[in-house]
KOLTI-408006 format. One record per atom (N, C-alpha, C): z, y, x; residue in one letter. Coordinates in steps of 0.05 Angstrom, whole numbers, plus 5000, padded with zeros to 4 digits. Each point is the difference from the previous one (the first is absolute). Example, Ala and Ser with C-alpha at 12.3 -4.5 7.8 and 13.67 -1.06 7.14 Angstrom:
# KOLTI-408006
515648865264A500050244982A500050245018A498650214993S500150245016S501450224985S
END
This chain:
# KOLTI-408006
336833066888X501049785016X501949834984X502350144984X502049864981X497849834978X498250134987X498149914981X499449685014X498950045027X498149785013X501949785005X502550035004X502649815015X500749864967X499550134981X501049874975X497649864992X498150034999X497649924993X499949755020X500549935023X500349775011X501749834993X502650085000X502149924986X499749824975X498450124984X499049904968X498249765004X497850075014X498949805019X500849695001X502150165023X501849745018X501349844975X500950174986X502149864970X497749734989X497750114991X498049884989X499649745010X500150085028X499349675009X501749875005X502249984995X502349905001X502049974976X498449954971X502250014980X502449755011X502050074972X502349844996X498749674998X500749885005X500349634986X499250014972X498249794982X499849944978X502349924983X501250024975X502649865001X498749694990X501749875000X498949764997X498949894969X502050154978X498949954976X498550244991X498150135019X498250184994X496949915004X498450014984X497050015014X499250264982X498950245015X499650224982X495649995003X499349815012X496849934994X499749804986X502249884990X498749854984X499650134965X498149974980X499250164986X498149724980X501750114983X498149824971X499450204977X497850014982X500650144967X500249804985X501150174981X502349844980X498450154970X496750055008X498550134982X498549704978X499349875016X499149774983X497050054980X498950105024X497350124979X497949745006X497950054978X498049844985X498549865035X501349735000X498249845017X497150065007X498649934980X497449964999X498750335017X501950215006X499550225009X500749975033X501749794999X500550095023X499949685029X497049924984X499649735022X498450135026X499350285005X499449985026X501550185019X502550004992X502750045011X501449795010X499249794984X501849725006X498149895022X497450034988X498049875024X500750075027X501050355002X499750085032X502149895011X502749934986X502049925007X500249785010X498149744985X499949635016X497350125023X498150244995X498849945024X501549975037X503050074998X501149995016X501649715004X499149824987X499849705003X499349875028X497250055000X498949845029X501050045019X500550285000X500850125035X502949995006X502649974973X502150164997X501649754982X499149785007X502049894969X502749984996X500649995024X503750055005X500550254983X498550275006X501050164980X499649954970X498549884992X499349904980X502349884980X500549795023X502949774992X501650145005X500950175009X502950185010X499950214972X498750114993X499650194983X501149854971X498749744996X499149904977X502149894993X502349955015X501749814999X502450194995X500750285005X501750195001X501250095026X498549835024X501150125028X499450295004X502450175003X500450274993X496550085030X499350255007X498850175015X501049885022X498049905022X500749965028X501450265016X500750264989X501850115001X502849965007X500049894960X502849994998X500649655009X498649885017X500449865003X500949965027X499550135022X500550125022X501850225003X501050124972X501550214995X499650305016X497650034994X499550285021X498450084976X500350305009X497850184992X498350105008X497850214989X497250105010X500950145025X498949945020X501650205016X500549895021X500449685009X502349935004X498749985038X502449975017X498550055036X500149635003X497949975024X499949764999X503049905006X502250045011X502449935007X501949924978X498950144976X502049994968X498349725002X497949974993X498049834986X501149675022X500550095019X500749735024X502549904987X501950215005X502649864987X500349944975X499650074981X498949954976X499249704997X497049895008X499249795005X502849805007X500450065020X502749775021X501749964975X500750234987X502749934979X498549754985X497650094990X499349894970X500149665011X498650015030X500149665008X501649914995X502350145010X502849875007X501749944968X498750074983X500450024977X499850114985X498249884973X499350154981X499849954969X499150154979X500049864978X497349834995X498450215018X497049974993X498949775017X497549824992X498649855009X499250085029X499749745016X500249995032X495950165002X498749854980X497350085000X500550244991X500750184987X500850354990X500650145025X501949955010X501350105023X498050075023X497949805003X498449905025X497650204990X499650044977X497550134995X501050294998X502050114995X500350254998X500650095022X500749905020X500550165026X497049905014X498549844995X497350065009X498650224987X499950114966X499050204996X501250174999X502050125004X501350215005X500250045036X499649915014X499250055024X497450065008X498449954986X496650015007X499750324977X499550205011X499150234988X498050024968X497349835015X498049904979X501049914987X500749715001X501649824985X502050074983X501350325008X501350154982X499350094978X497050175006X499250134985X498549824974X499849825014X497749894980X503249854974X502549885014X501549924983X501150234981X500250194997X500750294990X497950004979X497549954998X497550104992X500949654978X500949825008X500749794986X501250014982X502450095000X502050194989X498750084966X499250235014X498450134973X498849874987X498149785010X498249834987X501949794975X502149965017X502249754987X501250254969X501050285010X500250194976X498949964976X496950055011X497750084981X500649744983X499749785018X499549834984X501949854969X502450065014X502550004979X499750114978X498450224994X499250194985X498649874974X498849835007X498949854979X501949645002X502350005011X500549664993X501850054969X501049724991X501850054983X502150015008X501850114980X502450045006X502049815010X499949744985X501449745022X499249985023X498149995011X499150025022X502350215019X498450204983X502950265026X502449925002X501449904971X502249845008X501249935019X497649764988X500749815020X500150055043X497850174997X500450135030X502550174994X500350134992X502950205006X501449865009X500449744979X502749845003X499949875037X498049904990X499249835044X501050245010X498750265003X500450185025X503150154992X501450004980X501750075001X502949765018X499649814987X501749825005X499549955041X498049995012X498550035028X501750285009X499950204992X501650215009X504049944996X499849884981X503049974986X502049785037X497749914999X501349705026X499650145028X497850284994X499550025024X503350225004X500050104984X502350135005X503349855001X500049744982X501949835011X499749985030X498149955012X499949875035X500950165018X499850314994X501250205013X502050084992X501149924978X503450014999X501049785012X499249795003X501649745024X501250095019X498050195009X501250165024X501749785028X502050085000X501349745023X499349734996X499449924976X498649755001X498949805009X496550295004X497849945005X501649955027X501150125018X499650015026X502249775007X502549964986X501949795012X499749794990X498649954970X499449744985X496649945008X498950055017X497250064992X498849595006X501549845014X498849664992X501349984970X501750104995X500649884976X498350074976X499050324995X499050044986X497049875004X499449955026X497149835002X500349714991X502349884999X500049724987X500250054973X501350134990X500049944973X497550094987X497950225017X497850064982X498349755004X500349755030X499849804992X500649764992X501350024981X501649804978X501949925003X502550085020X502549955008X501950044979X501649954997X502050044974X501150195011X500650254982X502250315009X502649865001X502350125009X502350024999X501149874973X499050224973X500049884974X500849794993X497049885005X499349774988X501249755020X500450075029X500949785010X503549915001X501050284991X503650014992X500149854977X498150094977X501050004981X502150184984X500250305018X500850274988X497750024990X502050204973X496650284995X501650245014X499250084990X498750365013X502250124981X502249904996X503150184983X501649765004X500049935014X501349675004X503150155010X502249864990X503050145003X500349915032X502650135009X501249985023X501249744998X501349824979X501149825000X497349855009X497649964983X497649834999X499649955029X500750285022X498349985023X502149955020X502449954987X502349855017X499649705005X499449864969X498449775000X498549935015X498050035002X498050045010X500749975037X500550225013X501249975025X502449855008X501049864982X502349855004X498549725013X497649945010X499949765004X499050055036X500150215001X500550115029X497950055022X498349924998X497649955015X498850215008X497450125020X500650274994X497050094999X498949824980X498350184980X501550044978X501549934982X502050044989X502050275004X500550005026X502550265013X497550284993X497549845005X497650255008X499050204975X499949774979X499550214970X501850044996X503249904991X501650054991X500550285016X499550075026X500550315006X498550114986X497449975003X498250154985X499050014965X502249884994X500950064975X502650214991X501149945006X502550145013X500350335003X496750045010X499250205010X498650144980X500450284972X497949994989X498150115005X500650225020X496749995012X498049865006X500749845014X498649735011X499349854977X501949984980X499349814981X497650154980X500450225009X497850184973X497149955020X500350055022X496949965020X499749655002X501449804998X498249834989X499449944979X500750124974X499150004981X497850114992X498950215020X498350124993X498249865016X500449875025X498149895010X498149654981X502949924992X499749794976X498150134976X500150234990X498350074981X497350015008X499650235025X497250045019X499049715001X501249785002X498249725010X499149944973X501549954978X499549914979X498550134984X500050354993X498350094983X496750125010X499549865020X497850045003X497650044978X498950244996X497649954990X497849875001X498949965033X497649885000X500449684992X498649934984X499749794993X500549725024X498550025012X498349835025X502950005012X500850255005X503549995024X502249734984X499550164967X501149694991X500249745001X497350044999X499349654995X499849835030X500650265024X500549845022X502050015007X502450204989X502549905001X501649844989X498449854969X500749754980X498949755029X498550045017X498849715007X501650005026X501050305013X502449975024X502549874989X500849984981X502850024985X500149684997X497249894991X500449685002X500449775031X498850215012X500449865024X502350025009X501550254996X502950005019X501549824980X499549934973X501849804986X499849745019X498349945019X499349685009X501750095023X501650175005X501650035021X502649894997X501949905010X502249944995X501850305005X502949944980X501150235004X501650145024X500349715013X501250075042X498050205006X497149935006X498050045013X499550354982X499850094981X500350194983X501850235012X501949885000X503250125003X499750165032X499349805018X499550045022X497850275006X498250004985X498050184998X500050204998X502349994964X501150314994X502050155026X501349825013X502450095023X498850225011X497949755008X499050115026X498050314994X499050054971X499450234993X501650254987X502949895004X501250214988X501950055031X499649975018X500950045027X498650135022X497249934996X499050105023X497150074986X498650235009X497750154986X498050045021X497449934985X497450095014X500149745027X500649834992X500749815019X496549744995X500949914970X498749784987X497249955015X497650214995X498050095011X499949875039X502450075006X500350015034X500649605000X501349894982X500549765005X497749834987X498150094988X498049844988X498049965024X499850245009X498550025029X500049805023X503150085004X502349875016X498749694999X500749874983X499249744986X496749915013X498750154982X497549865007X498550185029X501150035016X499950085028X501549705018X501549964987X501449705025X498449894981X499249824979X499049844993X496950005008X499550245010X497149935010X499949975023X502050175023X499949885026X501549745000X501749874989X501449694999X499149934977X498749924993X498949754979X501549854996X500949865024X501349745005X502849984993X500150234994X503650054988X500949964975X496649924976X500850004973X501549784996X499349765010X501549714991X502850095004X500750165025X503849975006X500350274992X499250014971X501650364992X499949854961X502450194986X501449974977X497049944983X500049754982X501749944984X501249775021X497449905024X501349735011X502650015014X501649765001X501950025008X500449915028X498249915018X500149965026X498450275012X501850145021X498850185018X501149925024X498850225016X500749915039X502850074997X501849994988X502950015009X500849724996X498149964974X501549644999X498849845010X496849985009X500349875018X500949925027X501950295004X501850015037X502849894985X499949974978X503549974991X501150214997X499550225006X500850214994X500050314988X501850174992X499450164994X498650375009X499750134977X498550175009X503250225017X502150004996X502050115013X500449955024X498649865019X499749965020X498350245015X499950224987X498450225016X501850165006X502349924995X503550145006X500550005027X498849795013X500149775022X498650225032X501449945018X499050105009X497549935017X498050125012X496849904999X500749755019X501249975018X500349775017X501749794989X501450034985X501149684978X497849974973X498550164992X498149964989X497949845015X499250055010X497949805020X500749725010X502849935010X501349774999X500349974980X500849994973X499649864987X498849914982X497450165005X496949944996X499549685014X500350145032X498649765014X502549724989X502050035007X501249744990X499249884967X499550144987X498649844974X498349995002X498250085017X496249965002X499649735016X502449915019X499549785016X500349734980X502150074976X500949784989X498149954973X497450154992X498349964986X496649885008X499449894984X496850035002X498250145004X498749985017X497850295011X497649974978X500050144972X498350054980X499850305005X497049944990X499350395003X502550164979X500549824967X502750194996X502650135020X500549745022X502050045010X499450245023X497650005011X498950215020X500150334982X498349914983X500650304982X502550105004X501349884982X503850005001X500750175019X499249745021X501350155031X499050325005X497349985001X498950215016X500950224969X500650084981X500750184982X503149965004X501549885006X503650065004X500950155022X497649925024X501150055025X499750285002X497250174989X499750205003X500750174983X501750215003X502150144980X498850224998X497650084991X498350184983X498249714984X499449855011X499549804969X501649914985X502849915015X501849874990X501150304973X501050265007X499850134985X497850064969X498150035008X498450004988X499849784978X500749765010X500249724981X501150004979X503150185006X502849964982X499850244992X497650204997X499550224976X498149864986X498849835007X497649914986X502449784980X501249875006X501349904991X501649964976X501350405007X500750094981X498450144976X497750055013X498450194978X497549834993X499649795008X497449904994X498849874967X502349944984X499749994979X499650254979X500450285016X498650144983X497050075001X498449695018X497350095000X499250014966X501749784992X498449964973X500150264975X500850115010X499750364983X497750065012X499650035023X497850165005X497749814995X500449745001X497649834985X499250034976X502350034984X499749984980X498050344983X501250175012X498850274999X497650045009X499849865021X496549985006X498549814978X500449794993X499249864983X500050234974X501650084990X498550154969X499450275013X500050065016X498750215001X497050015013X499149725005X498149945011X497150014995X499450144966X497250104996X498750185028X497449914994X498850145013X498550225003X498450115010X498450334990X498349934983X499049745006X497249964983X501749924968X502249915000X501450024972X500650114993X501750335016X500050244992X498850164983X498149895020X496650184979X499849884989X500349864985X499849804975X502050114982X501449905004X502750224992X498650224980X500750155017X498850325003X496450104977X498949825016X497449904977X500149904973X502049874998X500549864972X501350134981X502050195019X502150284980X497650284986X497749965023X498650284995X498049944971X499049735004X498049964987X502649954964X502649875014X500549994953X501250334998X500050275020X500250174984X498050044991X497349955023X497450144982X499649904976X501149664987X498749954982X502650164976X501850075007X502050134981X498050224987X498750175032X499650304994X497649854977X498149965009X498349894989X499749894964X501849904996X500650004964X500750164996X501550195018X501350294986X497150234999X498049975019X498150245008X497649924995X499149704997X497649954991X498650015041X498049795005X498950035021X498650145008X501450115034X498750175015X497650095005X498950144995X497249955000X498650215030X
END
């Protein structure tokens, strides 16, 4: 009976290991043997035959994206409940590519789909067996450096969770703390007296969090995680985010960072926010920021009038509605002041409506399509083959 209670026990352990650590992948596996090519092209062959059906792993592999493992950070083993939360973290942030992320918790959830990626695995081994040695390199270096950030992201720790718009603007092209003080990252106490001496309180806001070296060491690390990205592609779309927030002025900037070093997990809810009234009121774009006429000025008045109580609000609606022109602007006006869930609604839109152009702007480069994806994706598979290919002579 003791035998049978432990033997379950061992069991139960099994299916339930510990967490992956983050700078671990113990499946991922290269040789560092470097034997005679010409021996070993139908090892390489079995390896692109997982091209047609699989090219994501293809491109994830080829590029140094560690084991959809360690990229989900679980091990063999793992209950679907590890594998769920797991997933959520990596959304909410990660080192790894949004297409990585999306495919490993599809094949690591599908059993088959397991087996057959495992059986991949080995094939990707074998095949190393015959590349050259730059080559391995050069993968070590990708998948090492991919583990190196992934384990920065989980030291952020409080970060992720109380900075988490901020760290989403700056991965799209927002200026850090850094670069928008004009501290570095050892900058003196006097420097950051400077600095806050002009009072304002994005100003009051780093200067704490400088101040602070904890804080100051977690955005530093979060400033490194944006910047040393490996994948190529994350670069070159964070060089083309970085030009656009230059066409920003530095009020409009300033305002941005505030509002992301204050309040978290918000950004997402106001982008929504936004294009939810702009599709049930259309008619609200002309009287919302940059223009400078809205329904307050055309009543003469201001939006502080919701101080008011609902029956002097309404008089003094109607007394300025009598002394104007009956234009559909002026009816709009009216019928959005009088009612104080639109009238509300107006003077958030008011306030927040100029951050549509972030989320425009983010849709705009991020706006390839699947069919360019796969293009993408098609165009990366075919110049390794022609790499393997001068190196192995054609597949036959």
């Amino acid at each position: 009976m003791g035998n049978k209670k432990r033997a379950q026990t061992q069991k139960s352990s099994k299916q339930s290991p510990p967490p992956l650590n983050p700078d671990d992948d113990p499946y991922w596996k290269v040789s560092m043997e470097n034997l005679d090519p010409r021996k070993g092209a139908q090892y390489i062959e079995r390896f692109f035959n997982y091209q047609s059906r699989y090219p994501q792993w293809i491109e994830d592999i080829s590029s140094g994206v560690p084991t959809y493992y360690a990229v989900l950070g679980v091990l063999k083993g793992f209950s679907k409940e590890t594998l769920q939360k797991a997933y959520e973290r990596e959304c909410t942030l990660s080192a790894y590519p949004h297409e990585s992320i999306e495919e490993a918790y599809r094949v690591l959830s599908d059993l088959q789909l397991r087996v057959k990626y495992d059986e991949f695995l080995i094939r990707f081994e074998h095949a190393t067996r015959y590349s050259p040695a730059h080559m391995i390199e050069g993968l070590k270096k990708a998948h090492d450096e991919f583990l190196k950030n992934a384990l920065i992201i989980r030291r952020l720790g409080v970060i992720t969770q109380n900075y988490h718009d901020y760290m989403f603007l700056i991965s799209k092209g927002m200026p850090d703390i850094f670069e928008f003080s004009g501290l570095n990252q050892n900058c003196s106490e006097e420097e950051i007296n400077t600095f806050a001496s002009s009072g304002d309180e994005l100003s009051v806001l780093i200067s704490s969090i400088m101040r602070d070296p904890i804080k100051r060491e977690q955005f530093i690390n979060c400033k490194n995680f944006i910047e040393d990205s490996p994948n190529e592609d994350t670069k070159e779309q964070i060089k083309k985010f970085r030009k656009r927030w230059e066409e920003y002025d530095r009020q409009f900037v300033s305002k941005v960072m505030c509002m992301s070093l204050t309040v978290s997990e918000q950004i997402f809810d106001i982008f929504e926010r936004i294009g939810n009234n702009l599709n049930s009121n259309h008619d609200w774009k002309e009287f919302l920021p940059p223009s400078e006429r809205t329904f307050f000025s055309i009543f003469g008045v201001d939006e502080h009038i919701s101080s008011l109580p609902k029956s002097e609000i309404e008089s003094l609606l109607r007394a300025r509605d009598r002394t104007l022109e009956r234009t559909p602007d002026v009816n709009l006006a009216y019928t959005v002041l009088k009612n104080p869930t639109l009238r509300d609604e107006y003077i958030w839109m008011l306030h927040h409506h100029e951050l549509k152009k972030i989320d425009d702007m983010i849709r705009e480069e991020e706006k390839p399509s699947d069919e360019l994806n796969d293009a993408r994706i098609r165009k990366l598979i075919a110049k390794k083959l022609q790499e393997f290919e001068k190196i192995y002579g054609r597949f036959s």
